[in-house]
Backbone as a chain_set.jsonl record, in Angstrom:
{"seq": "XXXXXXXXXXXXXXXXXXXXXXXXXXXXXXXXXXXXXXXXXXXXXXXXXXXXXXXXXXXXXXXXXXXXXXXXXXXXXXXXXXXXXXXXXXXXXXXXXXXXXXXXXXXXXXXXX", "coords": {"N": [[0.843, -1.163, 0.0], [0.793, 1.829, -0.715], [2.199, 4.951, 0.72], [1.69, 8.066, 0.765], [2.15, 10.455, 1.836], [5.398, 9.497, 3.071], [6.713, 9.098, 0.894], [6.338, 6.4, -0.495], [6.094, 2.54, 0.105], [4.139, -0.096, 1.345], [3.879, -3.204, 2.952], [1.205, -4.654, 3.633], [-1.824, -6.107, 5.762], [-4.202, -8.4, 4.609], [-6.609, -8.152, 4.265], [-6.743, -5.291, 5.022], [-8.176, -2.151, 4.444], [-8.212, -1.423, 0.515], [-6.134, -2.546, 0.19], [-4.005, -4.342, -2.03], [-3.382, -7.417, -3.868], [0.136, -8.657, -3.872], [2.86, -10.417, -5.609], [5.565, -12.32, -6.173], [8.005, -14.216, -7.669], [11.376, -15.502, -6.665], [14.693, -16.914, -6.756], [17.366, -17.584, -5.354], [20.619, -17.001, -6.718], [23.371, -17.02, -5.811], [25.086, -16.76, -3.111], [27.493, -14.604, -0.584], [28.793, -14.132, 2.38], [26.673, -11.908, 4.284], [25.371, -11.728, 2.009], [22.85, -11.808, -0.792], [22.978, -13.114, -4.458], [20.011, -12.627, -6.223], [17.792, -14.119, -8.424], [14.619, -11.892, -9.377], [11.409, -12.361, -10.386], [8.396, -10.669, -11.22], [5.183, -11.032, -10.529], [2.938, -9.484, -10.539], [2.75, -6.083, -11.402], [2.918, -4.071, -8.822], [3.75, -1.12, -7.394], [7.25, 0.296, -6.384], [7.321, -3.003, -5.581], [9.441, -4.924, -5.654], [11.356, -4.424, -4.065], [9.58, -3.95, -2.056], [8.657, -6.337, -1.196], [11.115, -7.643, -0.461], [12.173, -6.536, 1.393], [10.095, -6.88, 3.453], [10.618, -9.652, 3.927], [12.654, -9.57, 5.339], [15.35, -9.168, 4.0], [16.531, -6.68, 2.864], [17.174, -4.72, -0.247], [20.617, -4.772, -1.15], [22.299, -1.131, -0.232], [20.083, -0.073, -0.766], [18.417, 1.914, 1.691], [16.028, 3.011, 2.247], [14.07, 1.557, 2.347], [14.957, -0.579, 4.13], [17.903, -1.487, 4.237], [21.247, -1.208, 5.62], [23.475, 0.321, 5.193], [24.278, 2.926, 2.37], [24.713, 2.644, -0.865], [27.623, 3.33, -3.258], [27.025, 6.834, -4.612], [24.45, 6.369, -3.69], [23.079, 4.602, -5.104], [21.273, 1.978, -5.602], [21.107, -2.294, -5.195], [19.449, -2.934, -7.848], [18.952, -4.632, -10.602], [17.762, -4.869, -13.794], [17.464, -7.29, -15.829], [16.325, -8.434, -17.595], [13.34, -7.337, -19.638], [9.907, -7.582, -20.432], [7.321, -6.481, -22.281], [3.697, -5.486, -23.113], [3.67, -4.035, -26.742], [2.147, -0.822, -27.197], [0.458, -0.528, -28.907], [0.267, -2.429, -30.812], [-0.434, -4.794, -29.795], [1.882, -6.831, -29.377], [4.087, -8.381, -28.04], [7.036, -7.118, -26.634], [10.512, -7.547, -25.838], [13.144, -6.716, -23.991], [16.824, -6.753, -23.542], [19.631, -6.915, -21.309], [22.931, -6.804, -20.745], [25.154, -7.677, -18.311], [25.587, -5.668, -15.287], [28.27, -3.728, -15.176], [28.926, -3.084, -12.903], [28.698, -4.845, -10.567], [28.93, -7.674, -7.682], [29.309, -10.21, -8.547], [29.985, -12.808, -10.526], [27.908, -12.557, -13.831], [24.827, -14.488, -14.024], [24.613, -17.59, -14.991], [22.27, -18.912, -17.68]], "CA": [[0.0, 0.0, 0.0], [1.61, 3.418, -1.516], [2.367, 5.695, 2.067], [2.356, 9.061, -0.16], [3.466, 11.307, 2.849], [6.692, 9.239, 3.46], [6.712, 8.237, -0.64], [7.102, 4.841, 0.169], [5.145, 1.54, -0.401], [4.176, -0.849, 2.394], [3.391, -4.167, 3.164], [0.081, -4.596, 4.598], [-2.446, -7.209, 5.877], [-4.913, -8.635, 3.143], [-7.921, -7.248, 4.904], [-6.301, -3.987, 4.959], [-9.274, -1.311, 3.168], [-7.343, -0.476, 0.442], [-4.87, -3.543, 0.093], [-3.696, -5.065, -3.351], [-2.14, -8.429, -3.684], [1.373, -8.559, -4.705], [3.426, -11.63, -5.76], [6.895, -12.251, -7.15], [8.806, -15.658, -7.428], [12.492, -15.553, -6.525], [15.293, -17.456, -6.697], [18.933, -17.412, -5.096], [21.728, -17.8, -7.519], [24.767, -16.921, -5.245], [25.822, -15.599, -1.656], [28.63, -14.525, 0.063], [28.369, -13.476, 3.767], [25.174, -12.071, 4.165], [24.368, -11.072, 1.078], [22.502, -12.869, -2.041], [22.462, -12.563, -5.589], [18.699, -13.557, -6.246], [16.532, -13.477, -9.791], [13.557, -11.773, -9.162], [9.932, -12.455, -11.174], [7.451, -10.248, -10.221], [4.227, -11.74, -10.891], [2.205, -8.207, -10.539], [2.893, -4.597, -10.874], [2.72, -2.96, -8.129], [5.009, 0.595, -7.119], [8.39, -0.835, -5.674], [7.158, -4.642, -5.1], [10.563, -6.058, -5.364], [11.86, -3.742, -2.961], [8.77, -3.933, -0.454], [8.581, -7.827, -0.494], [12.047, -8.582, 0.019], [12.601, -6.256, 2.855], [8.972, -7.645, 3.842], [10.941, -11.114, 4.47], [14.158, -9.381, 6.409], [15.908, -9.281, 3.445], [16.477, -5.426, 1.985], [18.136, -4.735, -1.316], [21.786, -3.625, -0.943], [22.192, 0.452, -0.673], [18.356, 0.41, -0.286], [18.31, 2.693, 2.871], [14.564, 4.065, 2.137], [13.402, 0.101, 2.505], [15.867, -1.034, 5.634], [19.302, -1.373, 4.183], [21.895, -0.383, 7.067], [24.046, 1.407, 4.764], [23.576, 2.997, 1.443], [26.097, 1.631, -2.303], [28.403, 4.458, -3.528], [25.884, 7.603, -5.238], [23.083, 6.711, -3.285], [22.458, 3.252, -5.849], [20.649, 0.097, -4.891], [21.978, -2.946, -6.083], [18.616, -3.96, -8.374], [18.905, -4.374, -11.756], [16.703, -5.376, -14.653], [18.462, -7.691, -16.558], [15.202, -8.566, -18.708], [11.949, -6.843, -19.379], [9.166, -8.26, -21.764], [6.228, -5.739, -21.766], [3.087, -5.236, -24.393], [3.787, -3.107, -27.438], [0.494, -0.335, -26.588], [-1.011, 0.021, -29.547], [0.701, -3.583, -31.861], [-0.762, -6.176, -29.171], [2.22, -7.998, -29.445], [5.394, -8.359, -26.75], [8.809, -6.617, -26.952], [11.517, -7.5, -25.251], [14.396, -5.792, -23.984], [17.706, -8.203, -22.488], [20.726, -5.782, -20.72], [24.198, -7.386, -20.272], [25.936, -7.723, -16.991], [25.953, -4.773, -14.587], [29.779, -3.84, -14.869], [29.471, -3.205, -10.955], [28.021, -6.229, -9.759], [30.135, -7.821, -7.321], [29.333, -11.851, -8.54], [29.609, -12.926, -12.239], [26.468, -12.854, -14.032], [24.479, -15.91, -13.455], [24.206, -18.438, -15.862], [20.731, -19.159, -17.772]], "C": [[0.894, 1.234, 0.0], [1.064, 4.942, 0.468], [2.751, 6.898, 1.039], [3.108, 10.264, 0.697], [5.048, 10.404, 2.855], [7.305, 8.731, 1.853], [7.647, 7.367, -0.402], [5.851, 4.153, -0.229], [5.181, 0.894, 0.994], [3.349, -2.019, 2.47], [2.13, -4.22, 4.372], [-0.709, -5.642, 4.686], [-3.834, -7.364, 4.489], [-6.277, -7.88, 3.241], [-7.647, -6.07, 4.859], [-7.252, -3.866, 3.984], [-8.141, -1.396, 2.289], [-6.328, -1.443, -0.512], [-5.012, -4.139, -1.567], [-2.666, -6.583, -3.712], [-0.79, -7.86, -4.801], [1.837, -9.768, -4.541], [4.311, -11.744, -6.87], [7.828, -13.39, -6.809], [10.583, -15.169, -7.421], [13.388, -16.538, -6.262], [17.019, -17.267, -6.505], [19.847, -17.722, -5.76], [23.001, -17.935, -6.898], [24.593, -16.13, -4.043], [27.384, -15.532, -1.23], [28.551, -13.624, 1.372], [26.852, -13.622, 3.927], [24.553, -11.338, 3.203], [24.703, -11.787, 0.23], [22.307, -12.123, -3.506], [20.995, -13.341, -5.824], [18.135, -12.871, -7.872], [15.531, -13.392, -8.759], [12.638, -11.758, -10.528], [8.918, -11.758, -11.021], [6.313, -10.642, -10.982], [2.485, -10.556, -10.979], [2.787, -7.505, -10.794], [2.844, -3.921, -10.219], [4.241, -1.852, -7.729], [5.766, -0.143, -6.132], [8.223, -1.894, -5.164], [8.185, -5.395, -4.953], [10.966, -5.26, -4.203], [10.914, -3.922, -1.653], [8.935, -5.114, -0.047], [9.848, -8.004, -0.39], [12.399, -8.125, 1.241], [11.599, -6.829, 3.846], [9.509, -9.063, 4.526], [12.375, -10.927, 5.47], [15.347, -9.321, 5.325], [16.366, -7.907, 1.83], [17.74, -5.51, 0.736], [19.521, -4.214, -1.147], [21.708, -2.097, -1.233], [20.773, 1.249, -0.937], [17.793, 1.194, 1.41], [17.001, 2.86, 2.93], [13.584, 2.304, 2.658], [14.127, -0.755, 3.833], [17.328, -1.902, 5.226], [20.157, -0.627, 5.036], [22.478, 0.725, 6.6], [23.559, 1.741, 2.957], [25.225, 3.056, 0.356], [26.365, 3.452, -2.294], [26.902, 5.485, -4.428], [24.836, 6.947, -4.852], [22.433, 5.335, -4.61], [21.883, 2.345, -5.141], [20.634, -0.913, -5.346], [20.488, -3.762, -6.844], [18.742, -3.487, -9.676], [18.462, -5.086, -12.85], [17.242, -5.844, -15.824], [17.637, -8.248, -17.966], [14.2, -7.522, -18.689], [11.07, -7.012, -20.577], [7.513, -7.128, -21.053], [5.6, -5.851, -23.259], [3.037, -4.465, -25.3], [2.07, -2.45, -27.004], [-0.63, -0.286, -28.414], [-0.606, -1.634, -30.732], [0.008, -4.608, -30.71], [-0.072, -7.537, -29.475], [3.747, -7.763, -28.1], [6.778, -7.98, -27.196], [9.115, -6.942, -25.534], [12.683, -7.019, -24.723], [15.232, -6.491, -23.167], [18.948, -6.684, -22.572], [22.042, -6.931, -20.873], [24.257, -7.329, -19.109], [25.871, -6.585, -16.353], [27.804, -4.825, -14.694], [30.015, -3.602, -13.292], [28.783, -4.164, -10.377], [29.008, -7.284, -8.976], [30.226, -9.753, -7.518], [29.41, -11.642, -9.914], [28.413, -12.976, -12.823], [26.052, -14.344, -13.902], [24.159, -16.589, -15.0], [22.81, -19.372, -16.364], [20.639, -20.865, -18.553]], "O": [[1.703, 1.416, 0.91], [0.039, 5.438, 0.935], [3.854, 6.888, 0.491], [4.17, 10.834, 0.446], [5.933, 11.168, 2.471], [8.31, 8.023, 1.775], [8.862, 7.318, -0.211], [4.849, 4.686, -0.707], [6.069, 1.212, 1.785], [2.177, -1.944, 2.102], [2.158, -3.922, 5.566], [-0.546, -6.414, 3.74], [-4.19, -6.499, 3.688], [-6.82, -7.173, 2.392], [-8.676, -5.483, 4.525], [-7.471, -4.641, 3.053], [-7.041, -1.455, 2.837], [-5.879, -1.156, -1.622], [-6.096, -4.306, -2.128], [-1.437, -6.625, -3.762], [-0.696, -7.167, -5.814], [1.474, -10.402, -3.55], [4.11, -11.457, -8.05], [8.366, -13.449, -5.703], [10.925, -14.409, -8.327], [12.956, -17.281, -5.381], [17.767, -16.874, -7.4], [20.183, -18.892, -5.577], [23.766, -18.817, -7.286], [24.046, -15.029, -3.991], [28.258, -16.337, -1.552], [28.242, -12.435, 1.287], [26.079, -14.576, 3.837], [23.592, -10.576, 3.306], [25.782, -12.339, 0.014], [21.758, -11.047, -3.744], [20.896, -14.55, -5.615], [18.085, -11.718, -8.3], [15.352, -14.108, -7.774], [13.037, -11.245, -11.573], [8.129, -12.486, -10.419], [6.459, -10.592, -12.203], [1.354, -10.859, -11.36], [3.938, -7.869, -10.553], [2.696, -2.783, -10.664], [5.448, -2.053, -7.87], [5.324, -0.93, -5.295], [8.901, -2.075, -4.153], [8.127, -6.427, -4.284], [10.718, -5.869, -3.163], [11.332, -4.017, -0.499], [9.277, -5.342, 1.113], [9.853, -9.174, -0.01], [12.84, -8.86, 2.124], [11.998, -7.239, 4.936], [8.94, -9.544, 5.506], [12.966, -11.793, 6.115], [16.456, -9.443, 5.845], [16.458, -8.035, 0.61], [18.814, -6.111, 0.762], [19.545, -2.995, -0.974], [21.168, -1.707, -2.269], [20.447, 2.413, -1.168], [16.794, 0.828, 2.029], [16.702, 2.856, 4.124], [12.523, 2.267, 3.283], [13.455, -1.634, 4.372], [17.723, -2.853, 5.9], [19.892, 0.559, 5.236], [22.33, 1.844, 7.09], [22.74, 1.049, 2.353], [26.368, 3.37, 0.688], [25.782, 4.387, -1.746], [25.898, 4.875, -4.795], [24.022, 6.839, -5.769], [21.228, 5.342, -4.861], [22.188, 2.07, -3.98], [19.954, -0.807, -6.366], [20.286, -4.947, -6.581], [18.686, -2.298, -9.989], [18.916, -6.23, -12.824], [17.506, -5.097, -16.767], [18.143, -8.435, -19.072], [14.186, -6.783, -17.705], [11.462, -6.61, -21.673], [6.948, -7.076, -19.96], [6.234, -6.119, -24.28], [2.129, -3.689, -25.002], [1.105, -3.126, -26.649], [-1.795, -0.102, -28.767], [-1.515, -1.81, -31.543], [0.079, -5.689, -31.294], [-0.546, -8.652, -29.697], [4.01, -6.715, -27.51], [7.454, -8.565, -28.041], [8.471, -6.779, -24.498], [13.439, -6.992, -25.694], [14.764, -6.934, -22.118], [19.088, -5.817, -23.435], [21.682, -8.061, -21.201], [23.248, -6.835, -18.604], [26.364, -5.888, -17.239], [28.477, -5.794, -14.343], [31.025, -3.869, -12.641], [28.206, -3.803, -9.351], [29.911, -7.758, -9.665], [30.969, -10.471, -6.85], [29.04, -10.618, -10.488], [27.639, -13.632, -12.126], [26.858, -15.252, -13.702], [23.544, -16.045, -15.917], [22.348, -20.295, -15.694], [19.545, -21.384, -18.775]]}, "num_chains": 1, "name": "protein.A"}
């Protein structure tokens, strides 16, 4: 649920007036210490969903301060990055794609598909 005084998103109960499900499949490809490289899926749209549900489980994005990261990545970054994105052309009703390379600052190798 979208907190527009603190512009922020928040996890809320289902009964919550108001409330919208959200749902996004994830999967861990690599850790080191305590921190994971994970694919995320998000299975809705909603306004920062990867960011609400993972801190939602104790588990904030690196350099994500605004979501409960301790500290925040060099320039104020947060380590999420969109390594696919398949959305509906608006007016062709058909699907484009868009695939990124590697983050050159990513501190694991990209993951293998």
């Amino acid at each position: 649920m979208k907190d527009r005084e603190q512009r922020r998103s928040r996890l809320v109960d289902a009964q919550t007036a108001g409330a919208r499900e959200i749902l996004l499949d994830y999967q861990v490809l690599a850790s080191e210490g305590d921190a994971s490289l994970v694919e995320v899926v998000p299975r809705t749209g909603r306004s920062h969903q990867i960011r609400v549900q993972l801190a939602g489980i104790g588990h904030p994005i690196l350099g994500d301060v605004k979501y409960g990261a301790q500290e925040p990545l060099a320039g104020g970054a947060i380590a999420l990055y969109a390594r696919e994105l398949r959305v509906e052309h608006p007016t062709r009703s058909e699907p484009i794609e868009i695939a990124a390379g590697p983050s050159p600052i990513w501190p694991w190798p990209p993951a293998e598909k």
